[in-house]
Steps between C-alpha positions, in 0.01 A plus 500: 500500500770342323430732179637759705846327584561471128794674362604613856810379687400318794858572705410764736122342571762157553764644683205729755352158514811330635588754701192526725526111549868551578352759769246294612680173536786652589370644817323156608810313466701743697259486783531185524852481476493751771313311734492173500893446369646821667722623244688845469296790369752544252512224310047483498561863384742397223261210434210696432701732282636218305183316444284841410781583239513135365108455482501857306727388250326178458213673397654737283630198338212319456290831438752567211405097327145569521529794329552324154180269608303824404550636212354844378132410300505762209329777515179589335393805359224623628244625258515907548879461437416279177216756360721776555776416331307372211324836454821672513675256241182596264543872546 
C-alpha cells in the first residue's frame, strides 16, 4: 500500500484527514459545551469553525512533510516497451 503513496503529495489526503476530525470532534465538543456549560450558540458555532479550519491545516501541514518520506521508486520498463524499441533502433 505504501508503493502507491510514493511520489504523491500527501496534502489533500492530510488536510481531508484533518478536516473530518475537525468535523467530528468539533461537533462533540460543541454539544457538550452546549449542554452541560450553557454557552452562546455563537461562540460553539465559531468554535467549531475555528477548530475544523485549524485541524485542516494541520493536516495539510503534516500531509505536505510526509510527502518527502516517499519518494518516487523509478520506473521500470516493462518488457514490450524494451523489445520494441530495440527492434526499431535495429531497423
Amino acid at each position: 500500500m505504501m508503493n502507491k503513496l510514493r511520489g504523491r503529495n500527501l496534502k489533500h489526503p492530510g488536510c481531508l484527514i484533518g478536516v473530518t476530525t475537525g468535523l467530528i470532534v468539533g461537533i462533540i465538543l460543541a454539544g457538550v459545551l452546549a449542554a452541560v456549560f450553557n454557552v452562546n450558540i455563537t461562540f460553539i458555532l465559531w468554535f467549531w469553525l475555528i477548530l475544523t479550519l485549524v485541524l485542516g491545516v494541520i493536516g495539510w501541514i503534516i500531509g505536505d512533510r510526509m510527502s518527502s518520506r516517499f519518494p518516487a521508486l523509478p520506473e521500470e520498463e516493462s518488457e514490450a516497451e524494451t523489445s520494441a524499441n530495440s527492434e526499431s533502433s535495429q531497423a
